[in-house]
N, C-alpha and C positions, 0 to 999 in steps of 0.2 A: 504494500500500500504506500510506502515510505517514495519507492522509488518511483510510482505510478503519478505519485502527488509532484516532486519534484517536477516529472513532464507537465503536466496539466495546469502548473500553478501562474505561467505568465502570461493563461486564457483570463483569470479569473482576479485580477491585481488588486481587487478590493477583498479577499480572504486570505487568511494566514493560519496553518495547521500545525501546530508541534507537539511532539512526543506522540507521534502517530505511529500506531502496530496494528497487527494482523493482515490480513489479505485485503486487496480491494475489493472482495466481493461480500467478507463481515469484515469491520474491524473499529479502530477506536482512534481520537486523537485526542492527546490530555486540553487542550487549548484549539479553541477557534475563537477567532478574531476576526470582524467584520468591521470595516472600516474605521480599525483604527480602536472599536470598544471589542473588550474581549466579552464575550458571552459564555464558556462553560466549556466540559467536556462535549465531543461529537461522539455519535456511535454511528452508525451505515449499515443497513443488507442494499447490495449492490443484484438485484437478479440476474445470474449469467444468460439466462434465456434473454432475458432485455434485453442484452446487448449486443447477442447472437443474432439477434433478427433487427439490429439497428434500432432499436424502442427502447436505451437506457433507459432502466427506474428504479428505486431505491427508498428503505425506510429511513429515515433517519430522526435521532433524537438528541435534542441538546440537552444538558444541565448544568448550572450555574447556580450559583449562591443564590441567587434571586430571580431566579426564574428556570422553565421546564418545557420544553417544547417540544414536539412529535409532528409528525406532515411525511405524508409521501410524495416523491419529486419522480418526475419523470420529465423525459428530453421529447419534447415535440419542433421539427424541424431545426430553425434556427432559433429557436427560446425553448425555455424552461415552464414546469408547471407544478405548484404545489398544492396539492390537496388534503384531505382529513388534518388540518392542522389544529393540534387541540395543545393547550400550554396553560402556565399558568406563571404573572408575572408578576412580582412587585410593584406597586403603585408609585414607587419612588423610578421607576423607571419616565412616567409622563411628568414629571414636574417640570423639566426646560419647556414641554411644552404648553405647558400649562400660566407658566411666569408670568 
């Protein structure tokens, strides 16, 4: 997964993965970072079949000190899609935008 992400990662310049194990099709990374705020450990199931027929999809779930997030992502053409996204977040998360 380590070396899979190295390839894939100057697609995607707004996330940052480290201390990432297992395979890319389950696996883990201690830290994701999205633009700059880190949000939690990642976990992934990558379905090989997904991929095998060009339809990537994948479960994935975040967890952070303040928040908890789950959604299945899959690759439709040139964009992405996330769905069943269920989480639950600290409310100190909206207060910039709330100011």
């Amino acid at each position: 997964a380590a070396l899979a992400w190295r390839q894939f990662a100057g697609r995607a310049p707004d996330l940052a993965l480290s201390g990432i194990e297992g395979s890319i099709w389950q696996g883990r990374a201690r830290e994701l970072v999205v633009r700059g705020q880190p949000l939690g450990a990642l976990r992934w199931q990558l379905s090989p079949w997904g991929v095998l027929i060009g339809k990537p999809r994948a479960e994935l779930v975040i967890e952070g000190p303040d928040l908890r997030l789950s959604a299945s992502w899959r690759q439709l053409g040139s964009g992405s899609e996330l769905s069943a996204l269920e989480g639950e977040i600290d409310a100190g998360w909206f207060a910039p935008a709330l100011d």
